[in-house]
SEKE-982914 format. One line per 5 residues: number of its first residue (from 0); their letters; for each residue x, y, z of C-alpha. Coordinates in steps of 0.02 Angstrom, whole numbers, plus 32768, in hexadecimal, padded with zeros to 4 digits. Layout:
// residues N
NUM = a = X:Y:Z  ...;
This chain:
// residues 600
0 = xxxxx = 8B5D:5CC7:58E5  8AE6:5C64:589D  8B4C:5BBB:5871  8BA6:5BC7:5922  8AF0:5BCD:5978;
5 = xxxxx = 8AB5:5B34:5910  8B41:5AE0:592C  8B38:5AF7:59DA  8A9A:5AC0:59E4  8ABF:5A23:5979;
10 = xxxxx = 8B3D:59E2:5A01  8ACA:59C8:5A76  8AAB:590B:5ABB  8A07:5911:5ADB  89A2:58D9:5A43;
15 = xxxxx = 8902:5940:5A73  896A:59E6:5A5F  89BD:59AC:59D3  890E:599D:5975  88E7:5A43:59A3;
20 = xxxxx = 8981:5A9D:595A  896B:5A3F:58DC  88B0:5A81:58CB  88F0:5B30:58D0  8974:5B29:5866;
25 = xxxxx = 88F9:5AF6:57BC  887A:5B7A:57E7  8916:5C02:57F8  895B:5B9F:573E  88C4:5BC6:56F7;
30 = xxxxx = 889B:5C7B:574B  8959:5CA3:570C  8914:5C5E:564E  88A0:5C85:55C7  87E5:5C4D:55CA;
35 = xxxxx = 875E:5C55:562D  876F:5C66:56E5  86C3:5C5A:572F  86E0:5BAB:576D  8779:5BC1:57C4;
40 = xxxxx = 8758:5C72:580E  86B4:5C39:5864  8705:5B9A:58AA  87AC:5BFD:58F4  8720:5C7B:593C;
45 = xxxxx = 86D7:5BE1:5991  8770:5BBB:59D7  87B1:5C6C:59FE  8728:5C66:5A78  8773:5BCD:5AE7;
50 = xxxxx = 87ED:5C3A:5B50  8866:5B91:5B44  887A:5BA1:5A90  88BA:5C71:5A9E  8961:5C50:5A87;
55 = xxxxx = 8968:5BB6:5A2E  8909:5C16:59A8  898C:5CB1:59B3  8A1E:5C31:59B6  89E3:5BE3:590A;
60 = xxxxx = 89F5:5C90:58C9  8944:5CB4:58A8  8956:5D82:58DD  89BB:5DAD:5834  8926:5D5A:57B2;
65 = xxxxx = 88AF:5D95:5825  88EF:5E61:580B  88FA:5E46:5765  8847:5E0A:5744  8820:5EAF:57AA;
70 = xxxxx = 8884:5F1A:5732  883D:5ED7:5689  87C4:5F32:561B  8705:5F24:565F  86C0:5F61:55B7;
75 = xxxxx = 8687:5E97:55C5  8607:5E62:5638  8668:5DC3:564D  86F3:5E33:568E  867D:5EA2:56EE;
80 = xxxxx = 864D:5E01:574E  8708:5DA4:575C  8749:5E5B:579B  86B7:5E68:583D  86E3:5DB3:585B;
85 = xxxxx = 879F:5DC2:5864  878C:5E66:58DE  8705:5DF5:5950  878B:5D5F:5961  882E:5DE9:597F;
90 = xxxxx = 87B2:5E22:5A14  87AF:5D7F:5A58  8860:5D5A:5A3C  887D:5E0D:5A9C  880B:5DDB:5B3F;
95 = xxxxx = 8860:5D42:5B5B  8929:5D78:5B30  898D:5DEF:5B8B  8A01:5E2B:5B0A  8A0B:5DD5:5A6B;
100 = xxxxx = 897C:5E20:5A05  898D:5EC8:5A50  8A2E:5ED6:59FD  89DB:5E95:594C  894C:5F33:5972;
105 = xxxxx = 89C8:5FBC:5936  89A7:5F68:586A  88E6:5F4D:5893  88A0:5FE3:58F7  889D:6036:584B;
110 = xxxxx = 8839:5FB7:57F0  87CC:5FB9:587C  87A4:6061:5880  8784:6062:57C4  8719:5FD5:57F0;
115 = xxxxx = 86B1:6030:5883  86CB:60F5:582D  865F:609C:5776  85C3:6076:57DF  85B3:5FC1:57D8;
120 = xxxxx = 8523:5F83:5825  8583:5EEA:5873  8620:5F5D:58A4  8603:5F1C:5962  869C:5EA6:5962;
125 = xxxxx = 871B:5F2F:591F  86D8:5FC7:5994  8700:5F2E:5A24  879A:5F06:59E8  87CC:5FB1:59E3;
130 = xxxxx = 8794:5FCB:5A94  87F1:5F34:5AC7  887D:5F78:5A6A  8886:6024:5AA3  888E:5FDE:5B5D;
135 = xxxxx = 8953:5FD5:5B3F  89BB:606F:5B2B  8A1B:602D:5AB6  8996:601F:5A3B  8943:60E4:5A6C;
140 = xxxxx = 896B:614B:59D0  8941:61F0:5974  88DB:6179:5902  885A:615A:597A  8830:620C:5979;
145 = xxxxx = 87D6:6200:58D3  8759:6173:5917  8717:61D6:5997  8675:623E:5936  8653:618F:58FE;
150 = xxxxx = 865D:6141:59B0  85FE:61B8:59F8  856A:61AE:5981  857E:60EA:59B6  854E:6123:5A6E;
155 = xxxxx = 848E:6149:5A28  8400:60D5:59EC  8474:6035:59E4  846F:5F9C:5A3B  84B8:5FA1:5AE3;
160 = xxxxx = 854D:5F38:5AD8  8584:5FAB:5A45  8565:6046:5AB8  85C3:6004:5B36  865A:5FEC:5ACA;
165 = xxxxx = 8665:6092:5A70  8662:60D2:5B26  86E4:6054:5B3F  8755:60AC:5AB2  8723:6152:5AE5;
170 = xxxxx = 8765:6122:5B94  8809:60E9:5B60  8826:6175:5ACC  87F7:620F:5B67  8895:61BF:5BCB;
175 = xxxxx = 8902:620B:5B28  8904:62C4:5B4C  88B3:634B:5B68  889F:633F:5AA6  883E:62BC:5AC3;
180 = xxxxx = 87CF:62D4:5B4A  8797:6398:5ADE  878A:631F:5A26  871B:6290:5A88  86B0:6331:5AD8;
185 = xxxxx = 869B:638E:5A26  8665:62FF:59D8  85CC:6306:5A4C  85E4:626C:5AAE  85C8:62C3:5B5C;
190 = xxxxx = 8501:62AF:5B5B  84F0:6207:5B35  858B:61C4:5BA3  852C:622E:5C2F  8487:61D6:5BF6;
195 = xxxxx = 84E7:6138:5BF1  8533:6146:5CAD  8487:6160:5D01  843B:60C9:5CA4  84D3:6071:5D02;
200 = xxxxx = 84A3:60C3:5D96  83F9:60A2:5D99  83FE:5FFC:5D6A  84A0:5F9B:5D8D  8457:5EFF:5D25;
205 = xxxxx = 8471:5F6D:5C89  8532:5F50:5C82  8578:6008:5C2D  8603:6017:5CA2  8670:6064:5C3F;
210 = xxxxx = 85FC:6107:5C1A  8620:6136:5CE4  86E0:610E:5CBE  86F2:616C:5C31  869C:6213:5C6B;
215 = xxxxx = 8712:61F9:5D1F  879D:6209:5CA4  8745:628E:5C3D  8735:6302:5CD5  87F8:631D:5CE3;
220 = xxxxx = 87D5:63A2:5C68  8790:6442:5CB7  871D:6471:5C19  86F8:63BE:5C06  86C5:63AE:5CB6;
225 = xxxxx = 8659:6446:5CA8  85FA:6400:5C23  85E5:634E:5C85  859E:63B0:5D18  8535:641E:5C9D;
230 = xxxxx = 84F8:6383:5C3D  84C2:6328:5CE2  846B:63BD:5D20  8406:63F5:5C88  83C0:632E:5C7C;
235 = xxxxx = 8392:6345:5D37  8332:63D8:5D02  82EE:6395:5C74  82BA:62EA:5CBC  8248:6340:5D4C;
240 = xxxxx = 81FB:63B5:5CC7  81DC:6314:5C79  818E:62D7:5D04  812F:636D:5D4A  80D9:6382:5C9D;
245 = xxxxx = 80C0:62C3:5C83  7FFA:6285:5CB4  7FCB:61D7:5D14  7FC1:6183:5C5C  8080:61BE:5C2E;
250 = xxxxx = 80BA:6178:5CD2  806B:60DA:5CD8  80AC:60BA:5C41  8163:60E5:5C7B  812F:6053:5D17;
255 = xxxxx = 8113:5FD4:5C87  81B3:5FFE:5C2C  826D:5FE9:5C42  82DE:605C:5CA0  82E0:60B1:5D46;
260 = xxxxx = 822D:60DA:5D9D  824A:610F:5E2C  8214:61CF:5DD3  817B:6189:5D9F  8148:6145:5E39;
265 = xxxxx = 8180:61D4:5E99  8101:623E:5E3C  8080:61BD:5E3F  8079:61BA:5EF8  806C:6297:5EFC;
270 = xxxxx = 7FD9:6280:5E75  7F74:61EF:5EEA  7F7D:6250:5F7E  7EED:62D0:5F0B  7E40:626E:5F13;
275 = xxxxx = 7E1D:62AE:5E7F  7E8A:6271:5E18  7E6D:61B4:5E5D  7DF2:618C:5DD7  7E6E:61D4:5D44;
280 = xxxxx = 7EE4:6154:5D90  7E64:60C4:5D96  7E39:60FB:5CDA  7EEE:60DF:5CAC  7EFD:6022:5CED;
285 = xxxxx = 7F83:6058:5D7C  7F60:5FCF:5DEA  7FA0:5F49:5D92  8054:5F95:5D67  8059:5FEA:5E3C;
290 = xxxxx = 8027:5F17:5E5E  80C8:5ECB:5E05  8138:5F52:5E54  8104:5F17:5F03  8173:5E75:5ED2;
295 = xxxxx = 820A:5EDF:5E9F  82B1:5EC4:5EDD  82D5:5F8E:5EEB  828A:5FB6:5FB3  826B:6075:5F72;
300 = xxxxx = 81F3:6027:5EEA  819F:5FBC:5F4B  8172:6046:5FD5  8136:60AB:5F51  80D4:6043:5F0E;
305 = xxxxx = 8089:6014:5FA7  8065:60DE:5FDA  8019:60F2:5F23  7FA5:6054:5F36  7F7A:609C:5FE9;
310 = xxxxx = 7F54:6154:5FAB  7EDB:60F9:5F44  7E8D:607B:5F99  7E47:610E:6018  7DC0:610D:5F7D;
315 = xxxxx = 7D45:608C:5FA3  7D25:606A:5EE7  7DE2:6027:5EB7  7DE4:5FAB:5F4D  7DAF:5F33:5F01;
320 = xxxxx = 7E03:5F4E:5E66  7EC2:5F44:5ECE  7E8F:5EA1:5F2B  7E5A:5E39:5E9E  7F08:5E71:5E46;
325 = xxxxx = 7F69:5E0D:5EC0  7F9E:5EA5:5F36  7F80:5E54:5FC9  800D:5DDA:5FDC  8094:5E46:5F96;
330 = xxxxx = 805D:5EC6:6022  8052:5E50:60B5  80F1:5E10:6088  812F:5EC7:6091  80F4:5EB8:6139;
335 = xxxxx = 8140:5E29:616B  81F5:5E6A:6123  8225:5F07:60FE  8226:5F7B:6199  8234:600E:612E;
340 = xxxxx = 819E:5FEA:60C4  8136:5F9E:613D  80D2:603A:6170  80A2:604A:60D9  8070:5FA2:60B9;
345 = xxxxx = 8004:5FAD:613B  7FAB:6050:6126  7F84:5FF5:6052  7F35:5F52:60B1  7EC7:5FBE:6131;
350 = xxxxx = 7E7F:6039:60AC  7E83:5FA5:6035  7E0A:5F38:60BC  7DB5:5FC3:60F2  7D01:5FAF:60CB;
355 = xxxxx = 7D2D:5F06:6054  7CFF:5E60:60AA  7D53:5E10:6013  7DEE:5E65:602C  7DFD:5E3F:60DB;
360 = xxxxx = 7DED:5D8C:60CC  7E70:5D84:604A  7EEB:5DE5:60C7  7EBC:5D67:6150  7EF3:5CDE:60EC;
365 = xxxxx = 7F6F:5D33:60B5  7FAE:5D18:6164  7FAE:5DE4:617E  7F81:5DE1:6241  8028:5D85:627C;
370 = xxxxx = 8097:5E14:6213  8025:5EA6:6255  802E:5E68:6318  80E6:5E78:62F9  80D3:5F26:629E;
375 = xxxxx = 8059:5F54:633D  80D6:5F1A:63A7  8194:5F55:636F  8151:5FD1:62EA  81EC:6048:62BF;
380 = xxxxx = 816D:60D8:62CF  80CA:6106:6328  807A:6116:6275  80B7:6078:623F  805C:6037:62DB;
385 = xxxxx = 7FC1:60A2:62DB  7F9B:603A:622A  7FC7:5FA7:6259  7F32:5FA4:62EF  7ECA:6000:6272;
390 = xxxxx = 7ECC:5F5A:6208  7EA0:5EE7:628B  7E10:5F57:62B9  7DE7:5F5D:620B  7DE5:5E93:61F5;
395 = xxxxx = 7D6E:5E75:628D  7CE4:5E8D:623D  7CFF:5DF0:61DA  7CE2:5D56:6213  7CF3:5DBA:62DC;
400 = xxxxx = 7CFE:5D26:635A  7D8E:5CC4:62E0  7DE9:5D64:62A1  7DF1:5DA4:636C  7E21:5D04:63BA;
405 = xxxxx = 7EAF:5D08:6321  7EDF:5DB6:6355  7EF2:5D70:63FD  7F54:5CD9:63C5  7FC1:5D53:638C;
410 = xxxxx = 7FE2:5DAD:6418  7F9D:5E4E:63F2  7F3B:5E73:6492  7FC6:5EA8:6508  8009:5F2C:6482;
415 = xxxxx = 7F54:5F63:6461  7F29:5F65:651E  7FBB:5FD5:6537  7F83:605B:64B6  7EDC:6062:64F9;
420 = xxxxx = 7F1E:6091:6599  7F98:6106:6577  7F94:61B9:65C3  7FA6:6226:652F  7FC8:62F1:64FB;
425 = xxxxx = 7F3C:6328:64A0  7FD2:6378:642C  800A:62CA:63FD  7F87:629E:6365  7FD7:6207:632E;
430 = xxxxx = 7FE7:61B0:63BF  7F2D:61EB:63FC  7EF8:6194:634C  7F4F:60E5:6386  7EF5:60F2:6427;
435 = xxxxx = 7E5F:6123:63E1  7E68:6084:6363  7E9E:6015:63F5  7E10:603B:6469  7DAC:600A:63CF;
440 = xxxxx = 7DF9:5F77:63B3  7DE8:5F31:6474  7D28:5F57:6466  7D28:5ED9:63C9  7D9A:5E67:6430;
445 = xxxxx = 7D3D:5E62:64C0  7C9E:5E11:645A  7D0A:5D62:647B  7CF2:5D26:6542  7D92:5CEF:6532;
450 = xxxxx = 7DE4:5D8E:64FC  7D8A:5DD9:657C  7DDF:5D8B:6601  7E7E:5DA0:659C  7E6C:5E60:658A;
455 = xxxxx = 7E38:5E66:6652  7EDA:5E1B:6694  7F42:5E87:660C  7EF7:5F2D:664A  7F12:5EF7:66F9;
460 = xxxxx = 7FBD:5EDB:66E8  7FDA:5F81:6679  7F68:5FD9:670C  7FF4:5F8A:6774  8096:5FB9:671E;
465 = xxxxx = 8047:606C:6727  8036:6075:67C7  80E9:6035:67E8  813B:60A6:6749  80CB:6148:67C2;
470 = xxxxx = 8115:60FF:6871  81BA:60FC:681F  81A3:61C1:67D7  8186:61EB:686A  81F7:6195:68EA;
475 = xxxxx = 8274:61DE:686B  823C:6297:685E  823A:627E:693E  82E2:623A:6938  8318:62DA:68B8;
480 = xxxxx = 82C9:6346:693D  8322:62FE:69D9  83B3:6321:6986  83A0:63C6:6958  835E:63FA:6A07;
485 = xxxxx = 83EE:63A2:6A5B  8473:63FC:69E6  841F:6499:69EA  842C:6480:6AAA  84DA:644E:6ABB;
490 = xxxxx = 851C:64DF:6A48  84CE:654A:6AE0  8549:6506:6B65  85E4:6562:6B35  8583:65F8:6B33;
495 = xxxxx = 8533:65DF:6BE9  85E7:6596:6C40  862C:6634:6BE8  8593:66A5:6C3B  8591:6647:6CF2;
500 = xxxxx = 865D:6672:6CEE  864F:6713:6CCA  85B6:672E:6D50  8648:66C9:6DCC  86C1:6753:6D8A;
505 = xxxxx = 8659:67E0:6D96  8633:67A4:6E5A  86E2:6787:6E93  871D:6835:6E35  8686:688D:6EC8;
510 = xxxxx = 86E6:6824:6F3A  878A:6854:6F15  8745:691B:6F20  86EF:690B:6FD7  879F:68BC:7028;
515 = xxxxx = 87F2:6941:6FE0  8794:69C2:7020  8782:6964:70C0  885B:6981:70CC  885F:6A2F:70C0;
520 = xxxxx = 88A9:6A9F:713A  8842:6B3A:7146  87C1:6B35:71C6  877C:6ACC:725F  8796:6A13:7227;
525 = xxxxx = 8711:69DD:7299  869B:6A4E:7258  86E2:6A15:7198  86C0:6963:71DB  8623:6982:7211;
530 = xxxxx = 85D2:69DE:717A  8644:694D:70F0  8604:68A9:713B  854A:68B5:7108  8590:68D0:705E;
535 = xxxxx = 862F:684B:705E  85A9:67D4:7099  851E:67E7:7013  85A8:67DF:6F89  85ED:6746:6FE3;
540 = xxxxx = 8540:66DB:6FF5  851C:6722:6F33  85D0:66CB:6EFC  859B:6625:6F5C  8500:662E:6F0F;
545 = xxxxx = 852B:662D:6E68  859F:65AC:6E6E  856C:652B:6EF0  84F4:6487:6EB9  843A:64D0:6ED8;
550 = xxxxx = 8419:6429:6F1C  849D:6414:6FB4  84B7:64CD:6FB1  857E:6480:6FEA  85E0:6446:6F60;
555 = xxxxx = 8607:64B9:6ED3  85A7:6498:6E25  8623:6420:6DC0  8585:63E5:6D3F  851C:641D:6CB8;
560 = xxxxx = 8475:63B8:6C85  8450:6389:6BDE  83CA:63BE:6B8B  8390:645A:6BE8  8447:6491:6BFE;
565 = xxxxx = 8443:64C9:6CB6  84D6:64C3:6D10  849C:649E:6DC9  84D0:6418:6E0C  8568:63CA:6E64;
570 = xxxxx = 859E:630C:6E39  855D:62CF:6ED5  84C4:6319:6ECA  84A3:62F3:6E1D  84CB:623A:6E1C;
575 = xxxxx = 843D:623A:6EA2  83C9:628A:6E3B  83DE:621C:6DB5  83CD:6172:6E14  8318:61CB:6E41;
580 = xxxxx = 82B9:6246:6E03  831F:6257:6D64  82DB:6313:6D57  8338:63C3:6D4B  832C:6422:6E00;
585 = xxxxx = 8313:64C7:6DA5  8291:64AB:6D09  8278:63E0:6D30  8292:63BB:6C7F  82BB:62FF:6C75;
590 = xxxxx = 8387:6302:6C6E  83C4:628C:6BF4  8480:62A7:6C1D  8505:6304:6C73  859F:634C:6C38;
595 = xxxxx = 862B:6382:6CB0  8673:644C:6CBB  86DF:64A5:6D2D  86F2:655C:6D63  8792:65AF:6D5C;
């Protein structure tokens, strides 16, 4: 394979690749001979790392020499050394060729366990090449079983990129068997993969990808599983007992070191909110660590750091202390940015100015007022804009005419205006603070003539909109009750056509009774005439009565008025009474419409 690969490469045309092949093929002459090797073996690492020169270097046949430096006796230190540097250029060769060396790893993987089982403090290269190895199936064998104590101590108190490829090896070996997956587990690798995974997790900067990976592949064991979810739970437990027993000092130091703290902070900002404990926090130099947070690139860090410096700034006697340690800017620009954080942004710069002329002038030139107008203005809560107005009243007292007429430049007034004149539940704290806080800060604005005139026009406009926002509630709440009276009305008419009919019925059924009598045969019909008519005529005149217009007292009743429902009136009749007096003839309600019904 070997001569056919030179060869190949010696027929080339171009002279540049020609040079190179030739290149390779001395350093594989003398890594195939006796002597010393150092020479050669650093330069063909050099090259291994130039992805170009992969399978040139493969093609000269430099795989073979290489596996046997890796299977010669390391009793020499000279061999010790040639051996780690042969596994670290078969890892390169392995990244950057798809098959080749991969079917050269069957002779090496055992060398290269030896090498990474005897505890050789440079045994990084072989533990990678074996992870690069293992990645193909064809090279996952019984062999790799034995590694696996080793690799798993290699998951604790080593350097990262060596922990990340022991999990590497771990990953590929629990894709075996079950066998596997219960070996890699005995050999106590669970914790620290777990440990591993939420580093990952926490920090994605901290590349150990392939702890997640292998503990997903892991889990298709049920006991193995178990223990994963066992594992993740008892460090849970563990880190908030950690936590809960740890004082200020502990976790300021945790800000100030590596890893994740969002824990630390979380705690922090429980401990602030005690006023007593504000002075054990000034004692342990918290400021400065909470300070550089502010400029962090994780929002859930920042707001916490922002709520701790806040808890503590409501103590008069660390004010100081945050705004000469560069809070201020980090914290405006919180305000200016982050929607999520700026509430609490703002409640740090209005304890932190409260009471501190120096403070205040270092927020106004810090450009705070523009950001907090906007916070006043399109605030995502009524807290976030409470302490936003709290600020500005808070900074008046510096420098008043030029801060106020700034506040105005702003635009601040209308919002502020608009608190001030709300109409508020006493239940409603919060927003009974804003108002309180904006009525303050007119009386500070209205110190400047020209705000004065300002704040006039705006509460004569928001005087207006009231009035128009009440006309409009009620015109509404009228137009509701029209409605309702008209519908309730109009549900009535079935119900009164339905009773007038009957009445109609009830008339022509007396009617009906009296004729009949009046044709009987027994007796004088005279006489029967004579005693019937008084009665024939009252039903009579009751029957025209009930069913003739009240107006004409002619034409039957053919209409019923809307809204008093009375059906009165005739068509005639009633298109007469609306072209004049527009009233009902029975209760002179004001009839609004007529609807049109007809008795059987």
């Amino acid at each position: 394979m070997d001569d056919g690969s030179l060869d190949s490469f010696e027929e080339q045309d171009l002279d540049s690749e020609a040079e190179e092949v030739s290149v390779f093929d001395k350093i594989v002459t003398v890594l195939s001979g006796g002597g010393s090797k150092d020479t050669e073996l650093q330069q063909l690492m050099t090259l291994s790392l130039d992805s170009s020169n992969a399978s040139a270097i493969v093609a000269a046949g430099a795989v073979r020499p290489l596996v046997e430096l890796l299977q010669r006796d390391i009793m020499k230190m000279s061999h010790q050394v040639n051996r780690i540097c042969a596994a670290g250029i078969l890892a390169n060769l392995s990244v950057r060729t798809d098959s080749t060396v991969p079917f050269a790893a069957s002779e090496a993987i055992p060398a290269l366990v030896d090498i990474v089982c005897g505890g050789l403090d440079n045994s990084g290269h072989a533990l990678r090449a074996l992870a690069l190895f293992s990645t193909h199936d064809a090279n996952k064998c019984v062999a790799f079983i034995a590694i696996v104590p080793t690799v798993a101590v290699l998951l604790e108190d080593y350097p990262p990129a060596t922990k990340d490829h022991a999990a590497h090896v771990l990953r590929n070996l629990a894709t075996l068997s079950d066998d596997a997956r219960i070996a890699i587990s005995d050999a106590g690798a669970v914790p620290p993969l777990v440990a591993l995974a939420e580093v990952q997790a926490k920090d994605p900067l901290v590349r150990f990808v392939h702890a997640a990976l292998a503990l997903t592949v892991l889990s298709r064991h049920v006991a193995t599983k178990q223990l994963i979810e066992k594992t993740k739970l008892a460090r849970a437990e563990a880190a908030k007992a950690k936590l809960d027993a740890a004082g200020v000092d502990e976790l300021v130091t945790m800000l100030s070191g590596d890893g994740d703290k969002v824990p630390a902070l979380a705690r922090l900002v429980k401990l602030s909110r005690d006023s007593t404990k504000i002075a054990v926090f000034v004692a342990a130099n918290a400021v400065a660590p909470l300070v550089a947070l502010l400029w962090s690139d994780v929002r859930v860090v920042k707001m916490n750091a922002a709520t701790t410096l806040a808890n503590l700034a409501q103590a008069s006697e660390t004010r100081a202390s945050i705004g000469q340690q560069g809070a201020i800017g980090p914290l405006v620009a919180l305000v200016r940015g982050c929607a999520v954080s700026a509430g609490e942004a703002a409640r740090a710069l209005a304890n932190i100015c409260t009471g501190n002329d120096a403070n205040k002038k270092l927020s106004i030139a810090a450009g705070a007022i523009v950001p907090m107008t906007a916070l006043l203005k399109r605030g995502n809560t009524v807290r976030a804009k409470g302490r936003a107005v709290n600020y500005l009243c808070n900074v008046m007292s510096v420098d008043g005419n030029v801060t106020s007429v700034a506040i105005a430049a702003a635009g601040a007034i209308p919002a502020i205006v608009d608190w001030s004149q709300r109409t508020l539940p006493d239940s409603d704290r919060e927003s009974n603070w804003v108002k309180k806080n904006a009525q303050l800060a007119l009386t500070r604005l209205s110190n400047n003539e020209d705000n004065r005139a300002l704040i006039a026009a705006e509460q004569a406009k928001v005087a207006l909109n009231q009035a128009i926002a009440m006309a409009a509630r009620a015109n509404a709440a009228l137009e509701r009750s029209t409605t309702a009276s008209a519908a309730a009305r109009g549900s009535r008419l079935p119900a009164l056509a339905s009773s007038l009919q009957a009445r109609v019925y009830e008339l022509e059924a007396a009617n009906s009774s009296l004729e009949r009598r009046l044709t009987r045969g027994d007796g004088d019909a005279a006489h029967r005439d004579k005693r019937a008519r008084p009665a024939l005529g009252a039903v009579e005149n009751a029957v025209e009565d009930a069913t003739s217009c009240v107006v004409c007292r002619d034409r039957p009743r053919s209409l019923v008025i809307l809204p008093c429902a009375h059906a009165c009136l005739c068509s005639a009749c009633a298109q007469s009474i609306m072209s004049t007096s527009t009233k009902c003839p029975i209760c002179r309600e004001k009839i609004a419409s007529t609807t049109a019904f007809r008795l059987a």
